[in-house]
N, C-alpha and C positions, 0 to 999 in steps of 0.2 A: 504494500500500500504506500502510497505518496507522500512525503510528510510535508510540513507547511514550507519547512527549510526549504526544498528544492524550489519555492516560488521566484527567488529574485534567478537563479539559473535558468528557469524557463520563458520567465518576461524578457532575459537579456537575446537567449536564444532565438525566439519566437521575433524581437525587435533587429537582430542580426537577420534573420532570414526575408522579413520586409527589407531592408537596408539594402539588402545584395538584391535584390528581386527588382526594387525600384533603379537601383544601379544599371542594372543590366538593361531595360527598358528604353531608360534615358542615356542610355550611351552609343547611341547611333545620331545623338542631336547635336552632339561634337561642341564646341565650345564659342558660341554665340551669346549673349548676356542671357537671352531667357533661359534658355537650357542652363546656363551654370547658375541662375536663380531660383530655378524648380531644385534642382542637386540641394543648393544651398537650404533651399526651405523645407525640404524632407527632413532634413541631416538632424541630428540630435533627438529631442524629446526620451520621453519614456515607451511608446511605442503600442500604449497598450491597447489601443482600438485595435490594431491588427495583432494583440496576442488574443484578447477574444475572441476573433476571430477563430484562429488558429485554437486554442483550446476548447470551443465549442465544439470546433467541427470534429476533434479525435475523440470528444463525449459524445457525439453523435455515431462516429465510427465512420465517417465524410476522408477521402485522400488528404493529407496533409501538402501535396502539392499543389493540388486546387486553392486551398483555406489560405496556402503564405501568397496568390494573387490577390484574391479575396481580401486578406491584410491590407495588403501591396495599396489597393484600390482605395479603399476607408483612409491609411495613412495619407495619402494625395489627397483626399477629398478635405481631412481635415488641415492638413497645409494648409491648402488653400483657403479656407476660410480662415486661419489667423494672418495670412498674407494681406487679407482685405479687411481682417478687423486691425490692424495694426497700423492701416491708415489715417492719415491726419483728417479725413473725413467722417473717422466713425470715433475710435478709443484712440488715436495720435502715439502710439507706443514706440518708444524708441531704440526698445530691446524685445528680445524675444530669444528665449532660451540661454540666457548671457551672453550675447549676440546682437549687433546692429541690426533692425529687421532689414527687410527687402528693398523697404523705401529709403530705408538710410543710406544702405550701401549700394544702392543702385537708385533708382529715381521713384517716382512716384508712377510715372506711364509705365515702367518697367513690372514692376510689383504689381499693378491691374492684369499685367499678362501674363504674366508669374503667376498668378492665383485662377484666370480663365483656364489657362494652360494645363495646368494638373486637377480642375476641376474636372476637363474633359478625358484626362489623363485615365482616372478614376473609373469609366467610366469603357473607354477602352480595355484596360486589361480585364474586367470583368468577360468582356465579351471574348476572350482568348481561347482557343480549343485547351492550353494550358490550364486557366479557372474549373473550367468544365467542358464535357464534350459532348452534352445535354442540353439540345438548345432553349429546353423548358427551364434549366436552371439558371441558365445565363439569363433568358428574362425576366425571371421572377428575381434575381439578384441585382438587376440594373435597374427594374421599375421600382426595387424596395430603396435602393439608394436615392434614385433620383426624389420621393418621395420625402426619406428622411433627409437629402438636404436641401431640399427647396422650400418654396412658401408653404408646404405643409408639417416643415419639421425647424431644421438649422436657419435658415432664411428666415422665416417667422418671425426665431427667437431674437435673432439681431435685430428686424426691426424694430420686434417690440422694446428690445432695452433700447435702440434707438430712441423711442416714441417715448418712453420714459423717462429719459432725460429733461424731455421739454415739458414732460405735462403738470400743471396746474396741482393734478392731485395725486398725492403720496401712494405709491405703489401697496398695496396689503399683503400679507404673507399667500396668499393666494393667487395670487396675480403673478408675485414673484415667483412662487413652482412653477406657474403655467409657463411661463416665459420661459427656464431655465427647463423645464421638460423638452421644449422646443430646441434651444439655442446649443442645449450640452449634453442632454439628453437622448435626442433622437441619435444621433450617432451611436452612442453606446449601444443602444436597443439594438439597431441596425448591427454593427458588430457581434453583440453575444446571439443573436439568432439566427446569422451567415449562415454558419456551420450546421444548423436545422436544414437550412433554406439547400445548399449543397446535398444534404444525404435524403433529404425529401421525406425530413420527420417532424412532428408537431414541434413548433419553435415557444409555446406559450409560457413553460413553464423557465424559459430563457428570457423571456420578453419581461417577467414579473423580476425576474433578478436584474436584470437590465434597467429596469426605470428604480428602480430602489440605488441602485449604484449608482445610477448617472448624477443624480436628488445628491449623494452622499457626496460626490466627487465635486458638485458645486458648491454645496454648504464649506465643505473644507478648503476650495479656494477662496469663500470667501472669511473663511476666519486665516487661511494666509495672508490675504492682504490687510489684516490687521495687526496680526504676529509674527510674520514672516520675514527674515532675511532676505535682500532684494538679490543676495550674492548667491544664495540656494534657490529661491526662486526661478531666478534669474529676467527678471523684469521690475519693476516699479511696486512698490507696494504702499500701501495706504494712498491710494489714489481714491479708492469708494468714497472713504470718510472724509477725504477734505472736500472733495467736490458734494458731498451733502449726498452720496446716491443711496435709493431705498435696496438692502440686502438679507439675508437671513439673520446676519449677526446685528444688524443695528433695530431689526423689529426683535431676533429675541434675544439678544444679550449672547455674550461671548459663551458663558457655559451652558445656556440651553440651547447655541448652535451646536455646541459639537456633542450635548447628548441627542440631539436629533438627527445628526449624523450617523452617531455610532446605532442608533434605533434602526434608521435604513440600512444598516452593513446588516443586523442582525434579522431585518424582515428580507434581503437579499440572499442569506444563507437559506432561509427559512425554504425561499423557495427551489431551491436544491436537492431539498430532503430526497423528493422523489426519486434521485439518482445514486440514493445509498453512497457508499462512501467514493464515489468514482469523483468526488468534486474538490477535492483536497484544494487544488490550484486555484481553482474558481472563487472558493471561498476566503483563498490566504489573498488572493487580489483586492475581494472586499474590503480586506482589515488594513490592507497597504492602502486604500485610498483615502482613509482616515488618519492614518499617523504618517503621511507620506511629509517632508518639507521643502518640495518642490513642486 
């Protein structure tokens, strides 16, 4: 049996095999600014939308060479969308990942193409005889992305914290799930159910662990940007609090964010159960998204 130990080996492994996978892809694009700005905006993070990926789909009993495209695809998609949230017309960030973002180091036109570019990217290798060689899976796995990131899922959610910034009236703790359901959320969801979606088994009882972690994974960024080291981080922190913005930690205070964090890690395992002890990794992922300090 698994033990919790093996989780940082398998996050790292599962992030090296996205790594090489997106490498390989984008290395016929030879070195033109956009292409070495997609390289550049893959490069680092934690990786874990495409370890979900990948470890849903070996709980499923799904090819693991289909799952590390499937990765592949989710980590480009969400590049991209911090490539365009990092612009000066949305959150202005002028780091990302301890790193100059896109726009710094390159321009601001360059970074819009930068983020099109692997949007579409995403979206391609989905469609690979690689991913799958089932053309029912390739579109059920390209319509579920397109989905969670468009105006029905990641899309959304940016506008609405968009929308938020300018409105009149104070966001409620409600408002705020909904929002971060969308903006941080969908993706997750969309990753731990890949690997259903690939072996063409019920993804539900993946979908319930999915939105309890995503919930979990933005509470706890937002008590990083109150606690956190900007050097472990690696971006800016306490930006929410001076600009006045509405978040989990400022409607409920610092220790009833993070016990309602650690409540979603434990209604996330919850929903696990059904897979008896096959979810070791799954579950040690939950508990790393709450004492993570980056």
């Amino acid at each position: 049996m698994m033990q919790v130990s093996d989780f940082p080996a398998r996050l790292k492994a599962a992030a090296s095999a996205t790594q090489a996978c997106l490498a390989s892809v984008l290395q016929p694009l030879g070195a033109l600014p956009i292409a070495e700005g997609m390289r550049y905006a893959v490069g680092g993070g934690k990786g874990l939308r495409g370890f979900l990926v990948i470890e849903s789909a070996a709980l499923m009993g799904a090819p693991r060479s289909g799952a590390i495209y499937a990765g592949a695809a989710v980590e480009a998609m969400h590049a991209y969308s911090l490539v365009h949230d990092d612009l000066p017309c949305m959150d202005n960030d002028d780091l990302r990942r301890g790193q100059p973002t896109v726009h710094k180091k390159w321009d601001e036109a360059t970074a819009v193409l930068v983020g099109d570019a692997l949007q579409t990217l995403a979206f391609e290798l989905l469609s690979l005889p690689e991913c799958s060689s089932d053309p029912k899976v390739q579109l059920a796995l390209i319509s579920s992305l397109a989905q969670a990131g468009g105006a029905q899922g990641m899309v959304l959610g940016q506008a609405q914290d968009m929308a938020a910034e300018n409105a009149f009236k104070r966001l409620t703790l409600s408002d705020i799930s909904e929002l971060q359901e969308n903006k941080t959320g969908a993706l997750f969801e969309w990753s731990a159910t890949a690997g259903a979606i690939l072996a063409g088994t019920d993804s539900a009882p993946l979908r319930r662990y999915a939105r309890a972690l995503g919930l979990a994974f933005q509470i706890t960024d937002d008590i990083l940007d109150v606690e956190g080291n900007a050097v472990l981080v690696g971006k800016a922190v306490r930006k929410d609090s001076a600009s006045g913005k509405a978040t989990f930690v400022s409607l409920l205070g610092l220790d009833q964010a993070k016990r309602r964090a650690q409540d979603l890690v434990d209604e996330a395992c919850e929903a696990l159960v059904i897979f008896g002890d096959r979810t070791t990794t799954l579950r040690a992922a939950a508990q790393f998204v709450v004492s993570r300090d980056t």
